[in-house]
C-alpha positions in Angstrom: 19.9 20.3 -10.1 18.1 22.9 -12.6 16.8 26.2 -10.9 13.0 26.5 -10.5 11.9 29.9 -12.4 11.0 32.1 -9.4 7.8 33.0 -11.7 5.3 29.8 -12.3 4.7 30.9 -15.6 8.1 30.2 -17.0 8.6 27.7 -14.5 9.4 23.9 -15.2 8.5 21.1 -12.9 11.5 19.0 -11.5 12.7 17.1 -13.8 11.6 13.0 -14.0 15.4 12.1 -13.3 14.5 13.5 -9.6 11.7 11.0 -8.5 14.1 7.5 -9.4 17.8 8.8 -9.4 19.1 7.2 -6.5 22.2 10.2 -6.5 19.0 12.4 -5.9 17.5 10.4 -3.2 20.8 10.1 -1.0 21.8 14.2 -1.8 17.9 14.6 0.0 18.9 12.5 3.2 21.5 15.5 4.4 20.6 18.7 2.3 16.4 18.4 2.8 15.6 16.2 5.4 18.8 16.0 8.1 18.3 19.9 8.1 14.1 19.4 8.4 12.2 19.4 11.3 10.5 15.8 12.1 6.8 14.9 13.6 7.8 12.3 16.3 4.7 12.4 17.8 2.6 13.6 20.5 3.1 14.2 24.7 0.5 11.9 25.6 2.8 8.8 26.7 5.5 11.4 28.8 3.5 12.7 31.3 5.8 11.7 34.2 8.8 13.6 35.1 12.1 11.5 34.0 10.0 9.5 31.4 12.0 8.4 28.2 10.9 7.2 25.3 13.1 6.3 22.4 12.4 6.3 18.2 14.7 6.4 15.2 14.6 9.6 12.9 13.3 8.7 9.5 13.6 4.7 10.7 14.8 2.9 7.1 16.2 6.3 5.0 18.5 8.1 8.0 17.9 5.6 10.7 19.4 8.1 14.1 18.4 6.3 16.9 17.3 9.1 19.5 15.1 9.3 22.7 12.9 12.1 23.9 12.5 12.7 28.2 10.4 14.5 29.8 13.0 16.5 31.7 11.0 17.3 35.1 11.8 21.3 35.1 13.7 21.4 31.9 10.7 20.5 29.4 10.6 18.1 27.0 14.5 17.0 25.9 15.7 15.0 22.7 19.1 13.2 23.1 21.2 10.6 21.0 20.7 7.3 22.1 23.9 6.2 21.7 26.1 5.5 23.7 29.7 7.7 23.9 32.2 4.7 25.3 31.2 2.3 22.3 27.7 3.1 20.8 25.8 1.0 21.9 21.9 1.7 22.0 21.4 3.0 25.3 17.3 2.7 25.7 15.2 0.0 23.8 11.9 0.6 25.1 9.7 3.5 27.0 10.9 4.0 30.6 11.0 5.7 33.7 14.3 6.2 35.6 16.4 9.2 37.1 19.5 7.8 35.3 20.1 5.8 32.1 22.8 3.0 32.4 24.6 1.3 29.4 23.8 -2.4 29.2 27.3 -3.2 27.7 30.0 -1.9 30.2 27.7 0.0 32.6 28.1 3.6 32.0 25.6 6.1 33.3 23.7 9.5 32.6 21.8 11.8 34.1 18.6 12.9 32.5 20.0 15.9 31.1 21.9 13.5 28.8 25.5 14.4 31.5 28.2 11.6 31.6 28.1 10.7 35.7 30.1 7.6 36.1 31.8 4.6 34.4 33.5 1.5 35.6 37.3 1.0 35.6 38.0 4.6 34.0 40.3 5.6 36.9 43.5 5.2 35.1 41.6 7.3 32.0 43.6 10.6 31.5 41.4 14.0 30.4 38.1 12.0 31.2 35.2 12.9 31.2 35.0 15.5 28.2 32.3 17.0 26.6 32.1 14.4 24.4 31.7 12.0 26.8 27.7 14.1 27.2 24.9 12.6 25.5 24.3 15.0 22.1 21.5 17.2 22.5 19.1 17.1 19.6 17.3 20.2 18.9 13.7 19.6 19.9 10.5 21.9 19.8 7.1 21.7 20.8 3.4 22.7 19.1 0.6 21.9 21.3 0.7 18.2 22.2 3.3 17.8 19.3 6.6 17.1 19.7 9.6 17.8 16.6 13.4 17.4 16.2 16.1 18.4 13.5 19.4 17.0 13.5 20.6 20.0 11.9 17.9 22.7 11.5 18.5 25.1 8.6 14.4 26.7 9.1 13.5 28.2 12.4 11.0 26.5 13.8 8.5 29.3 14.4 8.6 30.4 11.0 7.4 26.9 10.0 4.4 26.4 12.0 3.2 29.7 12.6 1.3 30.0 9.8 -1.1 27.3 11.0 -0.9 28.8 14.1 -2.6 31.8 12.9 -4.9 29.9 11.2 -6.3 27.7 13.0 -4.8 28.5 16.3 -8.8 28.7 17.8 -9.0 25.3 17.5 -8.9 23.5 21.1 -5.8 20.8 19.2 -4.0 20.3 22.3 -7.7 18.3 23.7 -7.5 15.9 20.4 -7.7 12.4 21.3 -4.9 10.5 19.3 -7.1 7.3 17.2 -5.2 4.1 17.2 -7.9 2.0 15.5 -8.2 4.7 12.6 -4.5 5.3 12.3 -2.6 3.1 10.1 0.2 3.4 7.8 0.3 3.0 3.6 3.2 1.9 1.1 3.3 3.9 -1.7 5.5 2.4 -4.9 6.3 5.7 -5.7 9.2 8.7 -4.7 8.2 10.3 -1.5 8.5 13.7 -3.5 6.1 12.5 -5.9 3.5 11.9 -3.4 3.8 15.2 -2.1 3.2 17.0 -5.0 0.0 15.1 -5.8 -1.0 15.8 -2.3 -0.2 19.9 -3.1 -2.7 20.4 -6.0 -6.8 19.9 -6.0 -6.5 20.1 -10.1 -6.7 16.2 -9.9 -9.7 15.9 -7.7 -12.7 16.6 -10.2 -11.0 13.7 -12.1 -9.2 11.2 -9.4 -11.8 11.8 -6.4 -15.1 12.0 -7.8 -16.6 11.5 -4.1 -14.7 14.2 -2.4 -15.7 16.5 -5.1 -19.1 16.1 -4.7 -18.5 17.6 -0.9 -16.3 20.2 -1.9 -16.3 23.6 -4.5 -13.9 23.1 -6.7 -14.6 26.2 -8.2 -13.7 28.0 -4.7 -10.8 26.2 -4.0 -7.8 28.0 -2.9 -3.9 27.0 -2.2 -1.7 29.7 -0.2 1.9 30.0 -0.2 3.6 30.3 3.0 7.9 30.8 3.2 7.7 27.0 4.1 4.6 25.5 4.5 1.3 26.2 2.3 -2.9 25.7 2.8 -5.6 24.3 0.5 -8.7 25.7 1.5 -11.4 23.4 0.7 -14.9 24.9 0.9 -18.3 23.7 0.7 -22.1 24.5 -0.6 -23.6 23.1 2.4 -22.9 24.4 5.9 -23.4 20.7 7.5 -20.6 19.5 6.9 -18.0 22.4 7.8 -16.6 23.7 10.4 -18.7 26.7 12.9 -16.2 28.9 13.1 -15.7 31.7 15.3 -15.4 35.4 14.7 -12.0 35.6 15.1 -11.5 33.6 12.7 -9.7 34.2 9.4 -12.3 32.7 7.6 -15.8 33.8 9.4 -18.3 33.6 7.0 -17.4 31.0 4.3 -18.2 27.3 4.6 -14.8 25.8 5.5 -15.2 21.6 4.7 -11.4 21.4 5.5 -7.9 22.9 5.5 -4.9 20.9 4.4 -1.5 22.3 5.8 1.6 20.8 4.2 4.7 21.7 6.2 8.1 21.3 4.2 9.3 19.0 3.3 7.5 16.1 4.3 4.5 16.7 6.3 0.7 17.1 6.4 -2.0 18.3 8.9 -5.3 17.6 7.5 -8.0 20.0 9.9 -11.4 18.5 9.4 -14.5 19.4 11.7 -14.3 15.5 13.5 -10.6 16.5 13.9 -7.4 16.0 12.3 -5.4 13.5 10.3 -1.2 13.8 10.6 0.2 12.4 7.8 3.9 11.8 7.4 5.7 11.0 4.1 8.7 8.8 4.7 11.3 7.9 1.9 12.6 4.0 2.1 13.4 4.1 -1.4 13.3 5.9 -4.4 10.4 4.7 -5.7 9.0 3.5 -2.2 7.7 5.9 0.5 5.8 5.2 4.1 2.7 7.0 4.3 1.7 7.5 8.1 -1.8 8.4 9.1 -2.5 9.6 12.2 -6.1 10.5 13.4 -6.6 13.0 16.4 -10.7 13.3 17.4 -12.3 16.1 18.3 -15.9 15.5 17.8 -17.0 11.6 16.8 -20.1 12.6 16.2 -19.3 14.2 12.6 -16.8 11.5 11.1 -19.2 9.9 8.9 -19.5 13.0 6.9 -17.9 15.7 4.9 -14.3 16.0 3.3 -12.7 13.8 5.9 -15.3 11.0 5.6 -13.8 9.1 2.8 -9.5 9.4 4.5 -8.9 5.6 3.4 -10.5 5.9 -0.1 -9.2 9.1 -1.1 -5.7 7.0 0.1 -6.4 4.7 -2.6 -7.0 6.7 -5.5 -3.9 8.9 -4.9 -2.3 5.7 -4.2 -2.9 4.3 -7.6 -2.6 7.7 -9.4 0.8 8.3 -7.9 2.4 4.5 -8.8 1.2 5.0 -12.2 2.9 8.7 -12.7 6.1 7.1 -11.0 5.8 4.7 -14.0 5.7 7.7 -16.3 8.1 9.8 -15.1 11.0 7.3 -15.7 10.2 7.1 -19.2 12.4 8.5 -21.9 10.3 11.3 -23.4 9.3 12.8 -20.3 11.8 15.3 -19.5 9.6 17.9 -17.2 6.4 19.3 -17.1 4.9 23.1 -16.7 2.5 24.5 -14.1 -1.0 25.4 -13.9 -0.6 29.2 -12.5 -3.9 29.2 -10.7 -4.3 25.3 -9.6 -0.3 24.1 -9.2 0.9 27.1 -6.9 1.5 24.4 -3.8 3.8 22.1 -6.2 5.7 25.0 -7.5 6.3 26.0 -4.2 7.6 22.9 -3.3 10.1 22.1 -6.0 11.4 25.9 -5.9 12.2 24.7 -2.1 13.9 21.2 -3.0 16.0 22.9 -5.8 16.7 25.6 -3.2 17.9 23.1 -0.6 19.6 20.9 -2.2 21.7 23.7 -4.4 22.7 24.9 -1.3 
């Protein structure tokens, strides 16, 4: 994979190979997103000590089966969910239980993922090993939000604190998770592909003539962050933005929204209702899973403002993206340039997936 000039105005885009090369869409599974940190969701359903819960890391693209416990004293664990005599899938739904027992030939664990006891292993020389232990997946928590790496390459700190910072004053942890506004999109289109249409407002005046009407475009801002980057979205009218407190970084200016884009692969949307997680998801090379996840804060202003119109906005990118992914494949278009002041989020981005996977 080319380099990505270090200065944007030299800089080339990725080049259209990247978003349908299947060779680049496997080389992503271990060098971006087996190294990433992963959503998996939120602490709401492990409030009880020795509650498991099991998911799949990137279900349909890496597809680890794991299962996150709430580990009584210990905090919040992650552990493969496999089992170590001969793999089977240890836990298939949520539970509660001070041990977990293999269905197939009965052997058991403790909690902190410990190998305690397995039928007719007398005769078993040097057993149990270390190996015979559940893996421990590296797990860390943000407020209510839980995330895992298989093999973390970014410190996890240094990837969220910058929204810390930001919009730390926010009371997150006290969102309400929305099941009936959640939902989740297929995009016929390269999961990098949406990303970068999600990392520039240059396309609003011209995809999203609704939003734009709520927003200055003309004031619009993106920041760059080591690994994560904002678009600061303000407004002309103070009713629909955030009332921010002095200690905010922005006190003063009319805030309509702040979209945080953590690498590589997800998206906290901060509106004054609340926010909206979204989570890209590669299936294919030209088909990604769009999650949307709505926390509430305050009900009473969804019906106006920058996060009003979540499911139309949807659309329009939607249709925007599929038809670039058309483009893209096409045998003139070898790579584009970027727009210094309105692309700095996408440059960003594919300096960091050249970075990763060249490494």
């Amino acid at each position: 994979m080319d380099t990505i000039d270090e200065n944007i105005k030299y800089a080339n885009t990725l080049s259209g190979d990247f978003y349908s090369s299947h060779n680049e869409f496997e080389n992503s599974k271990e060098n971006i997103f087996a190294k990433s940190w992963q959503l998996i969701g939120d602490n709401s359903h492990l409030s009880q000590a020795n509650f498991k819960k099991p998911f799949v890391f990137l279900d349909e693209f890496i597809s680890e089966p794991l299962f996150v416990v709430n580990n009584n004293n210990h905090g919040f664990k992650c552990y493969s969910n496999v089992c170590t005599h001969r793999g089977n899938i240890l836990i298939d739904k949520a539970c509660e239980s001070k041990e977990i027992t293999c269905k197939y030939h009965g052997r058991r664990f403790n909690c902190n993922g410990e190998f305690i006891f397995m039928p007719e292993f007398k005769e078993v020389k040097n057993f149990p090993l270390k190996q015979d232990n559940l893996s421990e997946i590296p797990l860390n928590r943000w407020r209510q939000f839980l995330f895992c790496s298989l093999n973390p390459k970014i410190n996890f700190n240094s990837l969220i604190q910058d929204m810390e910072k930001r919009i730390g004053w926010m009371p997150i942890e006290k969102f309400q998770f929305d099941s009936g506004s959640s939902k989740d999109y297929f995009v016929n289109a390269n999961w990098a592909l949406y990303c970068d249409n999600y990392l520039e407002g240059f396309h609003i005046p011209f995809v999203h003539k609704e939003l734009n009407k709520v927003i200055n475009y003309e004031d619009y801002q993106t920041e760059v962050f080591t690994y994560s980057n904002l678009q600061l979205a303000e407004s002309d009218s103070e009713q629909t933005c955030f009332d921010l407190p002095e200690n905010s970084l922005d006190f003063g200016k009319n805030i309509a929204a702040y979209y945080f884009w953590i690498f590589p692969n997800m998206m906290f949307n901060f509106y004054p209702w609340g926010l909206s997680v979204n989570i890209v998801k590669p299936l294919k090379p030209n088909l990604t899973k769009v999650e949307f996840r709505t926390y509430v804060w305050d009900e009473s202003k969804r019906e106006s403002g920058a996060g009003s119109i979540l499911d139309k906005v949807e659309k329009q990118d939607e249709e925007i993206v599929e038809n670039v992914q058309k483009g893209v494949k096409s045998r003139y278009y070898k790579s584009g340039r970027f727009s210094p002041k309105m692309e700095m989020g996408v440059h960003h981005f594919h300096r960091l997936i050249s970075n990763f996977i060249s490494t």
